[in-house]
N, C-alpha and C positions, 0 to 999 in steps of 0.2 A: 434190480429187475425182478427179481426171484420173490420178495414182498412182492410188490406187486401184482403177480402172477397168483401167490395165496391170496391174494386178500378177493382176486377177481374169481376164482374157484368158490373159496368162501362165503361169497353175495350172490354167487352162482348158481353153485349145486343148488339151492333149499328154490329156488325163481325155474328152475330147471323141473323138475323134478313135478312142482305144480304146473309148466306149460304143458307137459308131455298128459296128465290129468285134464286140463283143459282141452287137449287134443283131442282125447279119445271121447270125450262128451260129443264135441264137434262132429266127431266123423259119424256117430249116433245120429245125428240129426238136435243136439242139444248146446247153446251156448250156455258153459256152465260159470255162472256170475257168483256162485255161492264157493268158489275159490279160496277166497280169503276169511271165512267163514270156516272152512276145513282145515284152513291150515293151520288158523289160528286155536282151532282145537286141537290137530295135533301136536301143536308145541308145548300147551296146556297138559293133555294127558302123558305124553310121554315125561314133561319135566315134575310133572305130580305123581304120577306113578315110578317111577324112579326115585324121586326121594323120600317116596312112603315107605315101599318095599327093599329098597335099595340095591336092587335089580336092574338094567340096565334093560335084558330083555323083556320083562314086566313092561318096564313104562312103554318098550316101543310096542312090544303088542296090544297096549291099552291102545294107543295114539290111532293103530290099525281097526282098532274095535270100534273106536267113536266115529275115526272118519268114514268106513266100511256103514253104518247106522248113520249116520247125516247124509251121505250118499243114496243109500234106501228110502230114506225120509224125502229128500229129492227129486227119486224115481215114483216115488206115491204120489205127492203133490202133481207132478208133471202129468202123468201118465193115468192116473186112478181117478184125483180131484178135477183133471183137464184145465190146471194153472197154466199162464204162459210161464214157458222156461226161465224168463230171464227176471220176471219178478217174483216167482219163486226163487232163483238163483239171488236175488237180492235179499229175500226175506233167511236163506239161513244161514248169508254173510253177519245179517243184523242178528240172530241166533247165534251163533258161535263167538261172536264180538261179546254179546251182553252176557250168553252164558260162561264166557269161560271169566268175566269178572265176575261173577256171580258165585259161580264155583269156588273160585279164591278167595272171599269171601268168606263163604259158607266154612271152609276149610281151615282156612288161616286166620280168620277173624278180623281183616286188613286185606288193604290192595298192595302192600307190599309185593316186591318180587321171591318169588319161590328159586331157593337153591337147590338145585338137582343133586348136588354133592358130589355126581361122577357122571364123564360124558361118555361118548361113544369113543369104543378102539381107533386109536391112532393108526398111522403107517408105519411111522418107529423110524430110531435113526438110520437104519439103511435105505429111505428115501431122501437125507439130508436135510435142507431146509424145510423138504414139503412134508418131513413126516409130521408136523404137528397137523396135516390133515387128517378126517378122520375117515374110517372105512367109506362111508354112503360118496365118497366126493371120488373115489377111485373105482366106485360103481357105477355110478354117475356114467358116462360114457358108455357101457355096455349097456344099461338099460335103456336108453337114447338108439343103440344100436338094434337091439330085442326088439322096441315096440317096432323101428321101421323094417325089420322082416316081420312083424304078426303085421301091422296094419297093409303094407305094400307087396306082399310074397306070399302070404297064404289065405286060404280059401276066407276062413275068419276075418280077415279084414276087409277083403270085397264083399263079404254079406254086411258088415258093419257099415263100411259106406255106401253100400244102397241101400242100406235102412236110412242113412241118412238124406239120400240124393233120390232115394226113388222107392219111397216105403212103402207105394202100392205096388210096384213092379216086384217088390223085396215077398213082401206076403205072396204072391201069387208062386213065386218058386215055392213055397213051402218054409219062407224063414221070417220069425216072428218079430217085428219092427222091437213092441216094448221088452222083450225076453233080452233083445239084443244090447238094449241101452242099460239096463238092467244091467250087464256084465259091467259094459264100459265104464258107467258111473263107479260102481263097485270096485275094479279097476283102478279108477282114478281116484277112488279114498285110498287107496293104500299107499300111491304116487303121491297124495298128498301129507297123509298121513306120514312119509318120509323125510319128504320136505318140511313140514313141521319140526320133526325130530334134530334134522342135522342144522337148523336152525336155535332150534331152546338148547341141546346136547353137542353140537358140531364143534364150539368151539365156548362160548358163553357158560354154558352148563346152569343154567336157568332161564327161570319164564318172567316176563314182565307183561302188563294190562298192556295189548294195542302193539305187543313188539312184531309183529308183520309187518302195519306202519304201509301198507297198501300193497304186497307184494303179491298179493292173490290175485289182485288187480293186473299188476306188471304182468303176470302169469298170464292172463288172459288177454289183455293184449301182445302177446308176445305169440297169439296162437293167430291172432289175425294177421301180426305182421309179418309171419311165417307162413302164412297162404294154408296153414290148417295141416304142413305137411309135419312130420315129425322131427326133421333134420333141421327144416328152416325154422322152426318154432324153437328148436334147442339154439338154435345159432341168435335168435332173436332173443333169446332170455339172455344169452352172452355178451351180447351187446346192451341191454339194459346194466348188467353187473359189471361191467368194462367203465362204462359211464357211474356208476353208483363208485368204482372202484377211484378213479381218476377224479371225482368230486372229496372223495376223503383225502387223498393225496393233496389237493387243490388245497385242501384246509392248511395241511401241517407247511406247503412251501409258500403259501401265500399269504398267512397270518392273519391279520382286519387288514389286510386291503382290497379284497374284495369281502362285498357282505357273506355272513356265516348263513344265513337263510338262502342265499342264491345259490350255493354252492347245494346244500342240504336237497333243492329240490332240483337239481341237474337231472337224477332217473326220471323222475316224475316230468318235466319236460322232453326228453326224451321219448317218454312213452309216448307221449301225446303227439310228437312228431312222427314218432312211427306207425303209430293208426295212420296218421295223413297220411303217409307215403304208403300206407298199404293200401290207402284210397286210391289214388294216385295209379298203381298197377296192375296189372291184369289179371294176378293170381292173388290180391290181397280181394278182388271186388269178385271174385269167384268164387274164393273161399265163403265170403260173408253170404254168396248167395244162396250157399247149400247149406247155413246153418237151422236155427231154430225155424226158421221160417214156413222150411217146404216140410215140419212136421204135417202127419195126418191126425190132423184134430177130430 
């Protein structure tokens, strides 16, 4: 039971971590599609900066530095160029995808996987089996906790979401719709940029081309099917790594007799079915209605 349980934390945290980044885009007024673009750079720069340096904190401060700049980069295009959000948010998933094979590359001189050499602090054995979890997975729940008093308890997150829900009602108090998405994004590089990290460093302790593998994706719809709140958006990323968790298990008890492809894409079905059923409800077709749409263009 107790495998299990790591292995569901483990496909968790890093899916986690970018829904609660995909949140606070949302409550902005922003669906942010460039998810998996961010992450996949922070897996990038933390597992390269880490085995350059051989720093630990280096590489995650890097991962914070790129995804904090992709985030910026984001908030220009959207806000500056007057791009739709979401095909912005597609173009620097395809940015972060090609740059970070690019970069490895450039670097390594091959698409080979890059060894980090050392990952992030454990728990240690006085957590027992789960100490081979590492620090961000036992944080993990407090800042889940954090964002739902900033976005739902204090003043900063009622102006965030009427910038989102009512960006001309938001300006006339005196609060600045783009200043405000500006944070959020920013925000949500750092959220993502963790997620990266406990992903390349959490357990693997390297980077491979495409190892997201669509989880940016997961992330974001796990914001729809969480009604855009921050609790249900964490509970919904759990449920995708519950499902990712039970398809690896599936492999090792069931051997070829069911196909290794069907099992493989169980989250990836799942996702898909949970958009539906967010369609389906009354907080999943709420949420979607306060997203990019009712920006003031």
């Amino acid at each position: 039971m107790s495998d299990i349980l790591i292995a569901i934390l483990r496909s968790g945290t890093p899916l986690i971590y970018v829904a609660m980044a995909g949140m606070l885009a949302q409550r902005a007024g922003i669906w942010n599609l460039g998810l998996e673009g961010l992450m996949i750079a922070g897996a990038c720069a933390a597992a390269v900066g880490t085995a350059k340096s051989g720093s630990i904190a280096f590489g995650l401060g890097l991962a914070i530095v790129v995804c904090v700049l992709g985030s910026m980069l984001l908030w220009f295009v959207v806000e500056k160029l007057r791009a739709h959000p979401i095909i912005a948010g597609l173009g620097l998933t395809g940015l972060g995808l090609g740059g970070t094979d690019l970069a490895v590359q450039a670097i390594y001189g091959s698409q080979a996987s890059v060894m980090a050499g050392r990952g992030l602090p454990r728990l240690g054995e006085a957590f027992g089996p789960f100490g081979v979890l590492s620090v961000l997975v036992i944080a993990m729940p407090f800042v889940v906790l954090a964002l739902w008093v900033i976005v739902r308890r204090t003043r900063f997150g009622l102006q965030l979401t009427a910038c989102g829900e009512h960006p001309f009602a938001a300006r006339s108090v005196g609060v600045a719709p783009a200043r405000m998405r500006l944070i959020a994004l920013m925000g949500g590089g750092v959220l993502c940029a963790l997620g990266g990290a406990e992903l390349a460093l959490g357990t693997l302790q390297l980077f491979s081309i495409n190892m997201t593998a669509g989880r940016g994706f997961m992330g974001f719809a796990s914001v729809i099917f969480g009604g855009g709140h921050p609790i249900g958006s964490a509970l919904a990323a759990l449920f995708f790594s519950i499902v990712d968790a039970l398809g690896i298990r599936a492999q090792l008890v069931f051997g070829d007799k069911v196909p290794r492809d069907l099992l493989l894409a169980l989250p990836y079905l799942a996702t898909v079915l949970g958009v539906w059923i967010s369609g389906q409800l009354r907080g999943g077709v709420k949420a979607a209605a306060t997203g990019g749409e009712l920006r003031d263009y």
